[in-house]
C-alpha positions in Angstrom: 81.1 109.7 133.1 77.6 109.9 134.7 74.7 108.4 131.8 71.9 110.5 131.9 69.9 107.6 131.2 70.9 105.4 133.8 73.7 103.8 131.3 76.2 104.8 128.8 76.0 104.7 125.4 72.7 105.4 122.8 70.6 102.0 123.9 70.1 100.7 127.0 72.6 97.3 127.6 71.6 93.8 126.8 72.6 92.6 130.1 73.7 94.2 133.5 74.6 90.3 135.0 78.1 89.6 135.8 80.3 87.3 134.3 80.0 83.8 135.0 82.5 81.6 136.3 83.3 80.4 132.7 84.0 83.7 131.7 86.0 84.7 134.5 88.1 81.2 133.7 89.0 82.4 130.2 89.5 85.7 131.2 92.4 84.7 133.2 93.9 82.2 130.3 93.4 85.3 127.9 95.7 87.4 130.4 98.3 84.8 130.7 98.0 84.4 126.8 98.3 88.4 126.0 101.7 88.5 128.0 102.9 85.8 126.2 102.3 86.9 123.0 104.5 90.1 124.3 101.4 92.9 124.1 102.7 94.4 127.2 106.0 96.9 127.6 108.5 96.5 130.0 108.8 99.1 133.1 111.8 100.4 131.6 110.2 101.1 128.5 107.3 102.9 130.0 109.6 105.4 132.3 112.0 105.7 128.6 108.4 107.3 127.2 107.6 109.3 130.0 111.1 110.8 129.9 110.8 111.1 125.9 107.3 113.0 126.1 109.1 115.5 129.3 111.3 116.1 126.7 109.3 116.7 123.8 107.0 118.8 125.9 110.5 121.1 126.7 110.9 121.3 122.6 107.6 122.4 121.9 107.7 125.4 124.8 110.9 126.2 123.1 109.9 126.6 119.1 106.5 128.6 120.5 109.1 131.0 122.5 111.2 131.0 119.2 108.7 131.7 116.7 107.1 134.6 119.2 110.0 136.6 119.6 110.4 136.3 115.8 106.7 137.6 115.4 108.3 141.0 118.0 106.6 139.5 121.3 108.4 140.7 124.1 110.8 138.2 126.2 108.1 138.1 129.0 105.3 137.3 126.3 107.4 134.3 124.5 107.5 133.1 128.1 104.1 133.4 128.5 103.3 131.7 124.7 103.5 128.5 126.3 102.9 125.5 123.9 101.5 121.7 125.3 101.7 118.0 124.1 98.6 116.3 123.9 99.2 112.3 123.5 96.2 110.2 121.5 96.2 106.7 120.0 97.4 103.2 121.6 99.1 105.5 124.0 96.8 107.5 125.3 93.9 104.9 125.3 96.4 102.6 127.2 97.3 99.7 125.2 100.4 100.7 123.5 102.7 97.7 123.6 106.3 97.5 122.8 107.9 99.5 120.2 104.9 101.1 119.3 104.9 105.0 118.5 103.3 107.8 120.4 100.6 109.3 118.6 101.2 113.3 120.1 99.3 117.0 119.2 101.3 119.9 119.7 98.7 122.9 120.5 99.9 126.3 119.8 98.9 130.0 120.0 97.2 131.8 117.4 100.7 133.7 116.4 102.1 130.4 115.5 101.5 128.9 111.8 101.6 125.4 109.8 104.4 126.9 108.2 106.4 127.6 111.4 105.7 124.1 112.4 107.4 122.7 109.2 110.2 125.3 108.7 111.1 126.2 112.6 110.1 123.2 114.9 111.2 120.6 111.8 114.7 122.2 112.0 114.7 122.3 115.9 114.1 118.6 116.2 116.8 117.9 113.5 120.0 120.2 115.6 118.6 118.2 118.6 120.3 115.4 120.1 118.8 111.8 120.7 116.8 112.9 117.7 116.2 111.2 114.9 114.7 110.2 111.6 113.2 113.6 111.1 110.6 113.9 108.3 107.7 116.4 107.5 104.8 115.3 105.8 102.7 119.0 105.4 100.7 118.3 102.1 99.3 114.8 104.2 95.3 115.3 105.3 96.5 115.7 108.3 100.0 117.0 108.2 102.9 115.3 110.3 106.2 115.7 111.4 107.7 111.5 112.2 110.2 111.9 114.8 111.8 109.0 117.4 113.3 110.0 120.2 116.0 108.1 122.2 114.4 105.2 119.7 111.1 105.8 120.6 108.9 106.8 117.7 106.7 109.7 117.7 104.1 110.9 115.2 103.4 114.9 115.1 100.4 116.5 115.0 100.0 120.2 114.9 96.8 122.4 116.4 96.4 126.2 116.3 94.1 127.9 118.8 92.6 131.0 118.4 94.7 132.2 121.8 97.2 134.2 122.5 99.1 131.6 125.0 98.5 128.0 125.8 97.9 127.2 129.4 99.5 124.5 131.0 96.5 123.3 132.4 94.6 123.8 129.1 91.7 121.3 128.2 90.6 120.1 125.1 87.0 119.1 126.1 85.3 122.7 125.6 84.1 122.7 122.1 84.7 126.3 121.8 87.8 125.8 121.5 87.7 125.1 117.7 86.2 128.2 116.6 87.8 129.8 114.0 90.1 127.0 113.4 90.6 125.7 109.4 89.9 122.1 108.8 93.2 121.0 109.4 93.6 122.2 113.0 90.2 120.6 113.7 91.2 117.3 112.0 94.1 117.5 114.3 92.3 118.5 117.4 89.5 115.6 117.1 92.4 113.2 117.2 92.9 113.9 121.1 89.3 114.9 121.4 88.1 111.2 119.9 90.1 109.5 122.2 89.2 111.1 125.4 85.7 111.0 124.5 85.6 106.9 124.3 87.4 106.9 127.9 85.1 108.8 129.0 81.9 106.3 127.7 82.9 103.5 128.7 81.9 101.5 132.0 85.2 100.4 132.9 88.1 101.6 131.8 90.4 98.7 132.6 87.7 96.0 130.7 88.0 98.1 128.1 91.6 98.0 127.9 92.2 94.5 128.5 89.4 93.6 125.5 90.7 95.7 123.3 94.6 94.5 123.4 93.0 91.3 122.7 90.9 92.6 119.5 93.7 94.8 118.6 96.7 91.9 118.8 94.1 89.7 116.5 92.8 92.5 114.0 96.9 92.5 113.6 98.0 88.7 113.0 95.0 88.8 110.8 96.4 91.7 108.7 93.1 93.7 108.9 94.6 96.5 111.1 95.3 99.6 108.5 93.2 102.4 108.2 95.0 103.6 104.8 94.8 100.8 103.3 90.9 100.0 104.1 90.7 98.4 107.1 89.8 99.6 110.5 92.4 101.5 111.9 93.0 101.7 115.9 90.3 104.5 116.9 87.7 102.4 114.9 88.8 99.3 116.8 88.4 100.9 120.0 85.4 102.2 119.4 83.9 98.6 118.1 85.4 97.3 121.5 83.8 100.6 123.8 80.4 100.0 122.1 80.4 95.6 123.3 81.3 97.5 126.8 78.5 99.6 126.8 76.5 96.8 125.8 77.7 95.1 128.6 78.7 97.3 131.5 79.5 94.8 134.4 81.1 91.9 132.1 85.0 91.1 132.0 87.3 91.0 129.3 86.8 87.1 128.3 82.9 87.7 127.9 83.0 91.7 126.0 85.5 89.4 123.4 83.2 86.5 123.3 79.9 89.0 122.5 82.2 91.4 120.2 82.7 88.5 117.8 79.3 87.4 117.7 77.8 91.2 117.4 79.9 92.2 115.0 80.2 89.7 112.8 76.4 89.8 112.5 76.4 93.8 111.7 79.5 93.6 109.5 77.1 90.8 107.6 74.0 93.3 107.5 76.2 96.2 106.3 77.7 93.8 103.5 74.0 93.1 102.3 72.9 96.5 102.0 75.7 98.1 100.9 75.2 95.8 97.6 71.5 97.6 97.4 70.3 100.4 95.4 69.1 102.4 98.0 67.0 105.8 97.9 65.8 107.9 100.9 62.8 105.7 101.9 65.0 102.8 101.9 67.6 104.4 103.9 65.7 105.4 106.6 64.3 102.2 107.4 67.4 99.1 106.3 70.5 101.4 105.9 73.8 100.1 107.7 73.2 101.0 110.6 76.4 103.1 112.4 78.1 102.1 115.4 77.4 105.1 117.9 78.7 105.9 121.5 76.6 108.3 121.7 74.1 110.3 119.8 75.4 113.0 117.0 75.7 116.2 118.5 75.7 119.4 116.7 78.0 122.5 118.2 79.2 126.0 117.9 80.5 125.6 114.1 79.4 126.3 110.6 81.0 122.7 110.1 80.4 119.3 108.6 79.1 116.8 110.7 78.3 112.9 109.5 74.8 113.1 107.9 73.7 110.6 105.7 70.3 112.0 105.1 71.8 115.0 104.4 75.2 114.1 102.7 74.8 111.5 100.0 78.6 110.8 100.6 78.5 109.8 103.7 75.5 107.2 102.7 78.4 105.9 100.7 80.3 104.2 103.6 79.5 100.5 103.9 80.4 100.2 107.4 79.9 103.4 109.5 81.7 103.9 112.6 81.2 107.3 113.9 83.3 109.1 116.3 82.0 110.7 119.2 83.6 114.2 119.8 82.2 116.8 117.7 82.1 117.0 115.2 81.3 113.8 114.6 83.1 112.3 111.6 83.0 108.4 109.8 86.2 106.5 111.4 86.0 103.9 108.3 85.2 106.2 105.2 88.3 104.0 103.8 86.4 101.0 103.9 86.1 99.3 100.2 84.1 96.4 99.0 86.9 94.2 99.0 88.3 94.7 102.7 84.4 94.6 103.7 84.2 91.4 102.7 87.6 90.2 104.0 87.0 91.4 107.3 83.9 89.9 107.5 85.7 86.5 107.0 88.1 87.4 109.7 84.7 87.9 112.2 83.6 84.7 111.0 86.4 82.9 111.7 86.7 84.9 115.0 83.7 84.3 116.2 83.9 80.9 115.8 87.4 80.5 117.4 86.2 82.7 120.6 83.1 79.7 120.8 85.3 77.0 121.2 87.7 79.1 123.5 84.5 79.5 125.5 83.5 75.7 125.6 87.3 74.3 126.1 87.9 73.0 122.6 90.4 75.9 121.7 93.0 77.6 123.4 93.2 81.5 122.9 96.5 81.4 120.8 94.3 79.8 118.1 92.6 83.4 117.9 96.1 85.0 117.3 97.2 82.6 114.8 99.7 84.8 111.8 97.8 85.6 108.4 97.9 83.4 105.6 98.0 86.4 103.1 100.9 85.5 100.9 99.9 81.8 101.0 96.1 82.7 99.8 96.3 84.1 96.4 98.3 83.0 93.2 98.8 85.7 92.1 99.8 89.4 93.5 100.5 93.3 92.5 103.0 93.8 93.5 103.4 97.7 94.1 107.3 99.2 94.1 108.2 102.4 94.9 112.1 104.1 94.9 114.2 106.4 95.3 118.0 107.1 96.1 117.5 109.1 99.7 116.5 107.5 102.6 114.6 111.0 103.8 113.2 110.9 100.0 111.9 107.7 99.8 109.7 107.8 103.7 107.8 110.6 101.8 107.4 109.1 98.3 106.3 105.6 99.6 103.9 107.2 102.1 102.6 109.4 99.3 102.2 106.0 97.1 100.9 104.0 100.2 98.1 106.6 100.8 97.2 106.0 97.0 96.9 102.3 97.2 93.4 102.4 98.2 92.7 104.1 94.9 94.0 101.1 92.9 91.8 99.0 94.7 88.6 100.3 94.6 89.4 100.6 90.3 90.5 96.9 89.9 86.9 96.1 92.3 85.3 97.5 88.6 87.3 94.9 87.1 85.1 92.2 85.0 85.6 88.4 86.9 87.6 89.8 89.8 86.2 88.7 93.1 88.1 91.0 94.9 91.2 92.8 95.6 93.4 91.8 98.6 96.0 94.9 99.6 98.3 94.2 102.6 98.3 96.2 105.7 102.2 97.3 105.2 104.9 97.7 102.8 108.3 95.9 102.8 111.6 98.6 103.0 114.5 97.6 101.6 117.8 98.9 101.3 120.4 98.1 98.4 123.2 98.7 97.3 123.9 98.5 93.8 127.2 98.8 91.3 125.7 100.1 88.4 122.9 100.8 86.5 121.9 97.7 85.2 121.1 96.6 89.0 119.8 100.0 89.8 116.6 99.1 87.1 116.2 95.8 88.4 116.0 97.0 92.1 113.2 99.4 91.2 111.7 96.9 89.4 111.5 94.5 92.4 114.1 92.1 91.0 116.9 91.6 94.0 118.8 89.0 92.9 120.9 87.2 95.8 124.1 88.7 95.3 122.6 92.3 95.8 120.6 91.7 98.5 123.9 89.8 101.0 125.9 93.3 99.6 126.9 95.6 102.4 127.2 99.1 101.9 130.9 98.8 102.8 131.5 96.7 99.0 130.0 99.2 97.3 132.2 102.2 98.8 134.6 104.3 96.7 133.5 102.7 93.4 132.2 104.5 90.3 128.9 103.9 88.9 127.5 102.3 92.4 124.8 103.9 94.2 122.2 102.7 97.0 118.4 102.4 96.0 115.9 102.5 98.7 112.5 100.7 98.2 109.1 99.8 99.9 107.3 97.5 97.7 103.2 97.0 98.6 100.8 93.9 97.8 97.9 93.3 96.6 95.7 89.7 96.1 94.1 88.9 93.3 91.0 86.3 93.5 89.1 86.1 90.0 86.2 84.0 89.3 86.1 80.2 88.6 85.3 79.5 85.1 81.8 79.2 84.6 80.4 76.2 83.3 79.9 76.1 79.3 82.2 78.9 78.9 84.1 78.1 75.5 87.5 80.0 75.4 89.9 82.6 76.8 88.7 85.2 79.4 89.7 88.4 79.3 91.3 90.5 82.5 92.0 94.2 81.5 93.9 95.6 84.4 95.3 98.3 82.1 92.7 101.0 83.2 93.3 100.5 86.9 97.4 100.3 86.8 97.6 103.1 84.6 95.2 105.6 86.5 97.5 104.4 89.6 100.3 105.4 88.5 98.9 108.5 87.0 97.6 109.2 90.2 101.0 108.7 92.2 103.0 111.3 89.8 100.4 113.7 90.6 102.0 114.3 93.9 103.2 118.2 93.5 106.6 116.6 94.8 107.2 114.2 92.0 110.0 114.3 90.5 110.8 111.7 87.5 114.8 111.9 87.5 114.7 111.0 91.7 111.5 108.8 92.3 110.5 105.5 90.8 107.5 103.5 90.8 106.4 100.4 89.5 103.5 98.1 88.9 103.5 94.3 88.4 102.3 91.0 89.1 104.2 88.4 90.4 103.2 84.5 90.8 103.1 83.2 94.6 105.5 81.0 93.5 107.9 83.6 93.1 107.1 85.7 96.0 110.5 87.0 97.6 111.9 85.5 100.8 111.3 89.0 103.0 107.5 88.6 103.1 107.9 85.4 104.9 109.1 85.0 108.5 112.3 82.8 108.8 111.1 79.2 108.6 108.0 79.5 107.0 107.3 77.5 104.0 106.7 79.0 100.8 104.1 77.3 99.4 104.3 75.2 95.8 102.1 76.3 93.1 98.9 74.2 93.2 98.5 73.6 89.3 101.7 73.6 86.7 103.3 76.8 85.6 102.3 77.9 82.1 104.9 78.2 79.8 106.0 81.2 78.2 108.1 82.1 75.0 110.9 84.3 74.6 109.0 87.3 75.0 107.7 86.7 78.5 110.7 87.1 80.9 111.1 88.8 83.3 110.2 92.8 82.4 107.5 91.7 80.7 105.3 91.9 83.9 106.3 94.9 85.0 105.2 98.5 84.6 108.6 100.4 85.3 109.3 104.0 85.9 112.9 103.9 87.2 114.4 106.8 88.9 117.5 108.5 86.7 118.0 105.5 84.5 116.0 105.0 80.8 113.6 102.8 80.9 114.2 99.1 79.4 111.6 98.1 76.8 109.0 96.0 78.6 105.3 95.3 78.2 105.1 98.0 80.9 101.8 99.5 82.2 102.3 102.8 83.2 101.1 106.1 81.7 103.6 106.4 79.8 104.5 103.4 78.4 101.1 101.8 77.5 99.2 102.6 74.5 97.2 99.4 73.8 94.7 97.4 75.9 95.9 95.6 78.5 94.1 92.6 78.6 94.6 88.8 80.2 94.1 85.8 78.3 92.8 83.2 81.1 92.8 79.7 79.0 92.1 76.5 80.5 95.5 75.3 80.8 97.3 78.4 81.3 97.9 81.6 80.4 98.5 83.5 77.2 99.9 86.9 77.3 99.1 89.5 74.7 101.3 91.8 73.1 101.8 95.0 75.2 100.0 93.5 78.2 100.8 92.5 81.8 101.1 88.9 81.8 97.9 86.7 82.2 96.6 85.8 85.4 95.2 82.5 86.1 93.9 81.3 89.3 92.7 77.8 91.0 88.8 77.7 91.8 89.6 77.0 95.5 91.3 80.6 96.0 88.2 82.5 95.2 85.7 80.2 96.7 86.4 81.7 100.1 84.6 84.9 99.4 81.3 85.0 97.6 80.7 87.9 95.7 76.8 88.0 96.5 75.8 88.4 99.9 73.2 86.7 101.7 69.8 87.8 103.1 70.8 88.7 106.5 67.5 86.9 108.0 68.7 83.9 106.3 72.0 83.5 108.0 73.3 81.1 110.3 75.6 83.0 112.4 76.7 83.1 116.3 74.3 83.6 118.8 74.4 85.3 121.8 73.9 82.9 125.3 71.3 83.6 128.2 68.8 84.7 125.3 70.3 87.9 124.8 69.3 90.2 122.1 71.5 91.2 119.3 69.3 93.7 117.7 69.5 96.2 120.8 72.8 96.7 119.4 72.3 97.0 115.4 69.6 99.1 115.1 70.0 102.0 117.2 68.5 104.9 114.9 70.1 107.7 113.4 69.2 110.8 115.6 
């Protein structure tokens, strides 16, 4: 793409030099390091995708022609309807590795509705063969339709032009295009759009690609890559990445990953410190978080929302803006919550400081990929369980839950003497089968004992009372405060607000049905985390300080907050909202922990767990961070305005 200013992006770069030989060095050990940690799919695998999306495109053509000659089109006019695949994502920005899905928009004529797409194309792609694992998702923000294909998976998207037929050599670039189009369709449409725009602003394409694998492989060992759960999700990445490119047009991969870690560390810093100020207009305009742009904000044809923070006081709200290019321009990390703020700045810490010693020979590049230490940081978790007894069932019911988890976090953030809360980028599935009802509750309420979890669904066959329980359980860390010096007696930790508006929240879903779908909430020690969150070898670590002990009361339903599909409840200290109707509240003693009646369990925690994050941020000026070699300027990149 030509730069109307002699380069791309909304500031001029920091530096036009080429890499040096050090840089070209680790570029090559980077390489060789990416294909062994398996980022790149076989040729086999690429021609199976190019075959899959032939395939799909065939499908699409043949539910537009379907649904015309439904709507009275003539045979010649059904032929004409056309219908095209649009792919976006890892697959269309070209680091896709193996096993990942395809990220694909179906565009459709004007004649064609949502409800066609759910009804008519959701049944054609169940009656065809080499396709499975079917499932709609139409009341999701953007609605989807999860497919895989000879094993390939594919996510859905639907678009609805205002055109009579779709073109097979149709572009998405004209902004015109989105006239008269609700929300939906344009949510869909900027998808495709987003993507094409950041290929088309940056320097190099292949840099590009080659940086962000890297970025994209560590944001993912780190456990920092989910957009639902309130982390940076893949078009925020690559945007991050396309931005150190700009910056640094003629550099190679090694160097763009070497400044990206030192950059963004430094601006993820800044936007933690302001984003803990009380800020009015005046303020805004001159210290506000400043958002990472490709390019300026552009306004269009439409009567439609574009990201304005001097306009829209909710879109001052996000603590780390990452705006996306294609109008209209929208906040890729509006997800973002106080909590994975301040764990992801960690991450760039630590980053930034593994890419220095990469640079300097004292670290190897594996170092940067090293696996999260997630379930060995915290001691204790929520532990998050949703269930059902239908495999279709329970992929909508945990994604409705998953989308929700967010929620819970940002209300347990307004929890007194909790640091922070941790939620993991992915829930666990699990499939059991059960003999009767007894191990039906105790599955839904997380508690697999041994001999379910070795049954096969063969032992279960033919005999009364058995059924099989599907679940996806989700974490979430808990660091709380060390005990402050002088302070006589027990704290208190009232979770009960949080759990209950979760789960409040979760059976809000239009779908919900109490007899089908279960869902639970708990906390569960480290010590007693279950064997499927580890990988096979890995040590589960011993609990740094003695267990408390606990009377009769306190086994094990007494932590959880049950609601268990077609089965009455067992009487537990639950906390749901139905079962709780006094305070919640932890008892954090010295020596241990005393649970009160009616209460999750008490929650106690070693000083050493929260001291990794501080809750108060720094002065930005103040901070020792990475710098930048050859004198370079970091402040060229955070402080571009606000057109």
């Amino acid at each position: 793409m030509a730069a109307t200013n002699g380069y791309l992006g909304v500031t001029p770069p920091i530096s036009v030099n080429e890499s040096t030989e050090r840089e070209k060095e680790v570029t090559v050990s980077l390489m060789e390091e990416l294909h062994r940690q398996g980022v790149f799919e076989s040729e086999e695998e690429a021609r199976t995708r190019e075959i899959v999306l032939g395939r799909l495109a065939a499908i699409v053509k043949k539910f537009v022609r379907k649904v015309s000659l439904a709507h009275g089109l003539s045979e010649a006019a059904a032929d004409a309807a056309g219908g095209k695949i649009f792919t976006f994502g890892s697959y269309r920005l070209g680091v896709h590795g193996p096993g990942s899905d395809i990220d694909t928009l179906c565009v459709v004529p004007k004649h064609v509705s949502r409800e066609d797409f759910f009804d008519v194309f959701e049944q054609i792609l169940k009656e065809t063969d080499g396709v499975t694992e079917v499932s709609g998702v139409p009341e999701a923000y953007v609605p989807i339709i999860k497919i895989k294909i000879q094993g390939i998976p594919i996510d859905l998207l639907m678009a609805r032009l205002a055109l009579s037929s779709i073109p097979d050599d149709l572009s998405l670039q004209d902004d015109n295009l989105l006239r008269n189009l609700d929300e939906r369709c344009i949510r869909s449409l900027n998808g495709s759009r987003v993507v094409d725009e950041i290929l088309r602003l940056v320097p190099n394409v292949e840099v590009f690609r080659d940086s962000l694998r890297c970025i994209k492989l560590w944001a993912q060992r780190r456990a920092i890559y989910s957009n639902v759960n309130g982390f940076l999700g893949g078009v925020a990445w690559a945007m991050l990445v396309a931005r150190i490119c700009q910056l640094y047009p003629n550099a190679i991969a090694g160097a763009i990953v070497s400044r990206f870690f030192i950059i963004m560390y430094q601006w993820f810093v800044r936007s933690s410190f302001l984003s803990l100020c009380n800020l009015d207009l005046i303020w805004l305009e001159r210290t506000w978080p400043q958002p990472v742009l490709l390019k300026q904000i552009e306004d269009g044809p439409l009567a439609v929302r574009v990201w304005n923070p001097k306009l829209y006081p909710a879109d001052r709200s996000h603590r780390m803006p990452i705006i996306t290019p294609a109008y209209p321009s929208m906040c890729a990390t509006h997800n973002v919550t106080a909590s994975t703020q301040m764990i992801m700045t960690e991450e760039f810490k630590k980053g930034s400081e593994i890419v220095d010693r990469v640079i300097v020979g004292t670290a190897e590049w594996s170092e940067l990929f090293t696996k999260h230490d997630f379930f060995h940081k915290y001691r204790y978790y929520l532990q998050v369980i949703a269930s059902t007894g239908s495999p279709d069932l329970q992929i909508k019911w945990s994604g409705t839950v998953e989308s929700r988890i967010r929620q819970l976090v940002m209300k347990l953030e307004y929890v007194d003497s909790l640091i922070l809360a941790h939620p993991f980028i992915k829930g666990f599935e699990q499939v059991s089968y059960c003999l009767n009802g007894d191990e039906v509750r105790a599955v839904a309420q997380g508690d697999i004992s041994e001999a379910i979890a070795k049954r096969k669904k063969e032992d279960i066959e033919g005999k009364e009372g058995a059924s099989t329980v599907y679940s996806t359980t989700f974490f979430i860390g808990l660091a709380i405060e060390p005990k402050q010096p002088g302070t006589v007696g027990p704290r208190k930790l009232d979770i009960s607000y949080p759990t209950t508006e979760f789960t409040k929240l979760v059976k809000m879903w239009e779908k919900y049905d109490e007899a089908t779908m279960g869902i639970v909430v708990r906390h569960i020690r480290s010590s007693t985390l279950p064997d499927y969150v580890f990988d096979e070898g890995e040590r589960q670590p011993r609990s740094a300080q003695k267990r408390p002990k606990t009377g009769k009361g306190s086994g094990k339903s007494s932590n959880t907050s049950p609601d268990v599909p077609s089965k009455r409840r067992r009487a537990s200290h639950a906390v749901t909202s139905d079962s709780v109707s006094t305070t919640a509240q932890l008892k954090i003693t010295q020596n241990g922990v005393t649970p009160s009646n009616n209460s999750v369990p008490g929650l106690e925690f070693a000083s050493s767990t929260s001291a990794v994050y501080s809750p108060a941020v720094k002065d930005p000026s103040h901070i020792k961070s990475p710098q930048l070699p050859f004198g370079e300027n970091v402040a060229v990149a955070t402080s571009a305005a606000v057109s």
